[in-house]
Every structure is written in structure tokens, then in C-alpha cells.
C-alpha positions as CSV (number, residue, x, y, z in Angstrom):
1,X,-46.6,59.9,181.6
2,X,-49.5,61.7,182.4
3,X,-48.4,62.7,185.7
4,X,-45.9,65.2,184.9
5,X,-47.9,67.1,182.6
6,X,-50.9,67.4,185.1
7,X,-48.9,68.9,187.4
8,X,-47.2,71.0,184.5
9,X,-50.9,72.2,183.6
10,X,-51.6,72.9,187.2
11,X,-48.4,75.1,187.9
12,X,-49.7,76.8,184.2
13,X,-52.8,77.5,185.5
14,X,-51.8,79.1,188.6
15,X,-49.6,81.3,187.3
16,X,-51.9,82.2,184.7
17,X,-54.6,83.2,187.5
18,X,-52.0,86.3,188.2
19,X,-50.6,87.6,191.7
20,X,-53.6,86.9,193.5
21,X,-53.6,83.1,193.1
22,X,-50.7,83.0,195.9
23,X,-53.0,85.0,198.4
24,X,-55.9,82.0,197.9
25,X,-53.5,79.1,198.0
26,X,-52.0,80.9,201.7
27,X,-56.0,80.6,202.6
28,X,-56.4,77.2,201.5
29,X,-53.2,76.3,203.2
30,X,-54.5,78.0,206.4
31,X,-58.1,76.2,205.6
32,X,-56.3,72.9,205.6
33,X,-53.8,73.4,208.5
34,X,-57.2,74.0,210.9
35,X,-59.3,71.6,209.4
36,X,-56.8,69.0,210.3
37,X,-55.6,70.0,213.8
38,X,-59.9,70.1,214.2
39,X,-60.2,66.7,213.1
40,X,-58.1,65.7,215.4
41,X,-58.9,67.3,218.2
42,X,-62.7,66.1,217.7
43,X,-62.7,62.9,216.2
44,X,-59.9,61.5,218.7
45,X,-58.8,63.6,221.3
46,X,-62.4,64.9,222.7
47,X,-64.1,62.2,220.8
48,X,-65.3,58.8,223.0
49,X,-68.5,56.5,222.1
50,X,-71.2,58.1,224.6
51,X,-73.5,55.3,224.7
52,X,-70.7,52.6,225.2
53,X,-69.3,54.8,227.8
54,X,-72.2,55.9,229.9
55,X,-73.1,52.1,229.9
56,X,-69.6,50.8,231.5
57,X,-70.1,54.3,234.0
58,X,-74.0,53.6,234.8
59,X,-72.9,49.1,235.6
60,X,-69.9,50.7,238.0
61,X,-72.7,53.1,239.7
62,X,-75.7,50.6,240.5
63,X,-72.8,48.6,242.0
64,X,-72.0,51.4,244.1
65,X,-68.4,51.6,243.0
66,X,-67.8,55.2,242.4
67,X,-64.1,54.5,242.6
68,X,-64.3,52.7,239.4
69,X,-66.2,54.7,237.7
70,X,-63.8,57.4,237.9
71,X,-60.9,55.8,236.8
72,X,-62.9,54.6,233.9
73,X,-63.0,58.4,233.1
74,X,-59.6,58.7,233.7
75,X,-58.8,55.8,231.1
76,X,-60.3,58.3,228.8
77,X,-57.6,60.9,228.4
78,X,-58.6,64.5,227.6
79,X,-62.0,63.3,226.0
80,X,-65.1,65.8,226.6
81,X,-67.7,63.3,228.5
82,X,-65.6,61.8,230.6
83,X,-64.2,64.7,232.0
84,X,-67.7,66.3,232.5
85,X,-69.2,63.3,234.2
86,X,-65.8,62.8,236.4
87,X,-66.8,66.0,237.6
88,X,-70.3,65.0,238.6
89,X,-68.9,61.5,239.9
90,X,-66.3,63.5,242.5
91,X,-69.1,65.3,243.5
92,X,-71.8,62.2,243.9
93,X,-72.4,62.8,247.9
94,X,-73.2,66.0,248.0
95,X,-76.2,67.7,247.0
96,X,-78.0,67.8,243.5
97,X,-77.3,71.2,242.9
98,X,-74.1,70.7,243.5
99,X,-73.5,68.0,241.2
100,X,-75.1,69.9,238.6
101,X,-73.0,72.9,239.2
102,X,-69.9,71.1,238.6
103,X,-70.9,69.5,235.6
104,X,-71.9,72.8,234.2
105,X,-68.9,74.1,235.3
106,X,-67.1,71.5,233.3
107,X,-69.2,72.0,230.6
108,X,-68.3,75.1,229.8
109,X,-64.8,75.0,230.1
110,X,-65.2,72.3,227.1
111,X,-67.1,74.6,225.0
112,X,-64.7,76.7,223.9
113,X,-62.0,73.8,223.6
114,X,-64.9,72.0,220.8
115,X,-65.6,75.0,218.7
116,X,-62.0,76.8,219.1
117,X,-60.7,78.2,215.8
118,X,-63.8,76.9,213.9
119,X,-65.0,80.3,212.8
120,X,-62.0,81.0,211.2
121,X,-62.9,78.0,208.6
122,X,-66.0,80.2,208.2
123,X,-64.2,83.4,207.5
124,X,-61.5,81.7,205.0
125,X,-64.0,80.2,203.1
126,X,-65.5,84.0,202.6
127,X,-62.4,85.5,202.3
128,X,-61.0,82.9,199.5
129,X,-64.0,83.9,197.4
130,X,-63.4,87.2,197.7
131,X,-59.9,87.0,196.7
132,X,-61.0,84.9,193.8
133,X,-63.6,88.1,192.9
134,X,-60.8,90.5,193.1
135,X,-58.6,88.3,191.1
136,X,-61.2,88.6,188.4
137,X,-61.7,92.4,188.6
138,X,-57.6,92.6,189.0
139,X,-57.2,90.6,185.5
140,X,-59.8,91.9,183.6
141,X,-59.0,95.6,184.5
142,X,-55.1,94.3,183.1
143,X,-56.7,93.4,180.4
144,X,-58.2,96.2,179.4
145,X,-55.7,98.8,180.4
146,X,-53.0,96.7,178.2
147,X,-55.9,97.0,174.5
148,X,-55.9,100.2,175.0
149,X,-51.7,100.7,174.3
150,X,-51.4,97.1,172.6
151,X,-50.6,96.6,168.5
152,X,-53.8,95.6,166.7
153,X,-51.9,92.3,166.2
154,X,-51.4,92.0,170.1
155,X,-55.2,92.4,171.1
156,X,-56.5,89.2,171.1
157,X,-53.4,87.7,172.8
158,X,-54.0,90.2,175.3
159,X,-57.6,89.4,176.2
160,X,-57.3,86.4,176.2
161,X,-54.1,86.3,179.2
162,X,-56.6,88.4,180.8
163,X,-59.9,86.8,181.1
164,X,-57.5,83.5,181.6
165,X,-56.1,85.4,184.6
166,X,-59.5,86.1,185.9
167,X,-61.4,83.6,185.5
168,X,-58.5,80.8,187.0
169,X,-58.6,83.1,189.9
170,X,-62.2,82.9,190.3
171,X,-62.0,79.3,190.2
172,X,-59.5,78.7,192.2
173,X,-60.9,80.9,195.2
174,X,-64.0,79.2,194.8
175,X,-62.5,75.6,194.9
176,X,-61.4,76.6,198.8
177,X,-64.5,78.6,199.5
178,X,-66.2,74.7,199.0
179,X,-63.7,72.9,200.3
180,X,-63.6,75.1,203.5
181,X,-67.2,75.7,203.9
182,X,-67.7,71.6,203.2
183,X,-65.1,71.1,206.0
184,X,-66.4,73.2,208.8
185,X,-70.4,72.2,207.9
186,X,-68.6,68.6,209.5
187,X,-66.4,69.8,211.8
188,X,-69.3,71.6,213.7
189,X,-71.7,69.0,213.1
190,X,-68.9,67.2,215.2
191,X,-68.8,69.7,218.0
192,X,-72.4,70.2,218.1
193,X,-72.9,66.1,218.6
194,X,-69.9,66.3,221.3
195,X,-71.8,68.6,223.2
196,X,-75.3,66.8,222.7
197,X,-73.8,63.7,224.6
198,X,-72.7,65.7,227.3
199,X,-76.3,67.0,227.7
200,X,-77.5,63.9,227.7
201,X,-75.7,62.4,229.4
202,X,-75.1,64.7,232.0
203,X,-78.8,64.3,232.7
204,X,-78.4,60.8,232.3
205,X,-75.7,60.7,235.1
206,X,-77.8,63.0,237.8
207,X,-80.6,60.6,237.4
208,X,-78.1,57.8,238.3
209,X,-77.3,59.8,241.2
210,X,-79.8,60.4,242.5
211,X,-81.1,56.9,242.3
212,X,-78.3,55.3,244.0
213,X,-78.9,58.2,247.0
214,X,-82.4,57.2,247.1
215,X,-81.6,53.6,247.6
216,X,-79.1,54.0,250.3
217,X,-81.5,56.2,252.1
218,X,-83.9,53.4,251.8
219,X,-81.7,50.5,252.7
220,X,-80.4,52.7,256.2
221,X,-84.0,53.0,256.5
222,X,-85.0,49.4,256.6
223,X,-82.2,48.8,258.5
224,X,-83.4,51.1,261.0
């Protein structure tokens, strides 16, 4: 029972807000169309567990099984970390500079893939709350225009559809405004940790390097 007439009061209340309504609900529609393909894209698809990972990677290097180590990066699909330390895994016998090069290389080819399209979350979210303000300029200026031709009688009916129509416009642009700004404050918060772990443990995976080089020099030494 209560359902219907929710939605009833909702589909009121937008069209009470006036033309500008439909321009905010396009931006929340575009807000939550990238927020999702985002979510995806960093919580599974470039998203792995970094410690777990670089555990199972760092057990496969001290037993000097590279070869395993890279096909447990390739196990990982298109996920960030694994393809940065693949590239410094392919790369173990040559020189530290050289390993470091590629995993910078990789590195910033997955920078742009992490924060693609997030900035446009930033710029909806300003954009829907200026849509909301010009909604709210729009109705009251209606408003206005229509007292000054309008019956005595008609004057407060008048005002009323006009501060209705601006002030549901300024809430509705504010509701996306928060919800957008809420969702790409987590969606970079995601990116930004992605790309902490691939510091870290691109650091993490030189020094493991560079250890196993020293002990093979050592053990061809002793042999010697």
C-alpha cells in the first residue's frame, strides 16, 4: 500500500522541480553508470590481496623457481600487481636497473587504467549542483514573472509552484552532488591503495631479487 504512493510522491516531486530536474537525473544516471563500471574495474578486475600475493611470489623465489612465480601472476588475470611484478620477474637476470625499468614501465601503463574516468565523478558532482542552483534561479524567476500578470486570487498558488520548483531542484541536484562526491572519495581511495601495493611491493620484489642474485653468486663462489 505504501509503495505506490511513494513512488507517486516521488514522480510529483520531480516534476514539480521543473525542466531542469531531467538535466540532474541524466548526471546522476551518468554518476551511477561510472561509479559502477569503477567498482568493478578496481575492486575485482585490478583488485588482488597484495600481501597474500607477494607471499605465494616471495616462497616461489627463495626456491628459485621463477617459472612459478610467473604463472602465479598469470593466474591473476588483468589485476594491477601481478602484472607489474611479472614484468620484474621476466626480467630477474639481468641487471637492477633494468628490472626497475620495467616495473616502472608497467607501472605507468596501469596508472591511467586505475584512475580512468574518475575525474568525471568529480565534475558531475559539481555540475549536478549547479544544475540544482539554476533550477532554483529558473523557478523562482517563473515565479515572479507569473505575480506580476497573475489574478490576486492566483498569487499564492503561484508562489508557492515556484519556490516548490526551486527548491526540489536544489534538492535533488544536491542529493547527486553527495552521492557522487561520496562515491569517487572511495573509488580513489581504491586506486590510490592499488598503486601503494605496487610501490611496495615493487620494492619488495627488487629486494628479493637481488637476494636470490647474491646467493647464487655466493654459492658459484664456494663452489669455486
Amino acid at each position: 500500500m505504501d509503495s505506490p504512493s511513494t513512488v507517486q510522491e516521488l514522480i510529483r516531486t520531480f516534476q514539480d522541480g521543473g525542466q531542469w530536474m531531467i538535466a540532474i537525473a541524466i548526471a546522476l544516471a551518468f554518476a551511477i553508470a561510472l561509479s559502477l563500471e569503477r567498482f568493478i574495474r578496481l575492486y575485482f578486475q585490478y583488485n588482488v590481496d597484495g600481501p597474500s600475493f607477494m607471499f605465494e611470489i616471495q616462497k616461489y623465489i627463495l626456491a628459485n623457481d621463477l617459472d612459478g612465480a610467473i604463472r602465479i601472476c598469470n593466474g591473476a588475470g588483468n589485476a594491477a600487481l601481478p602484472r607489474v611484478v611479472k614484468a620484474g620477474l621476466q626480467r630477474a637476470s639481468r641487471s637492477d636497473d633494468q628490472i626497475q625499468n620495467a616495473i616502472d614501465a608497467v607501472s605507468l601503463e596501469m596508472i591511467p587504467k586505475l584512475e580512468r574516468r574518475l575525474p568525471y565523478l568529480s565534475m558531475i558532482a559539481n555540475v549536478a549542483t549547479l544544475l540544482g542552483l539554476l533550477g532554483t534561479i529558473s523557478g523562482l524567476i517563473g515565479a515572479f514573472n507569473a505575480l506580476a500578470e497573475a489574478d490576486p486570487a492566483q498569487r499564492q498558488a503561484i508562489l508557492s509552484a515556484g519556490i516548490a520548483e526551486a527548491m526540489n531542484a536544489t534538492a535533488f541536484g544536491l542529493i547527486t552532488a553527495i552521492f557522487t562526491m561520496i562515491a569517487y572519495t572511495v573509488l580513489s581511495a581504491k586506486a590510490n591503495r592499488v598503486l601503494e601495493e605496487i610501490d611496495e611491493f615493487g620494492v619488495k620484489l627488487l629486494d628479493l631479487l637481488a637476494a636470490r642474485k647474491y646467493r647464487h653468486s655466493v654459492e658459484k663462489g664456494g663452489r669455486v
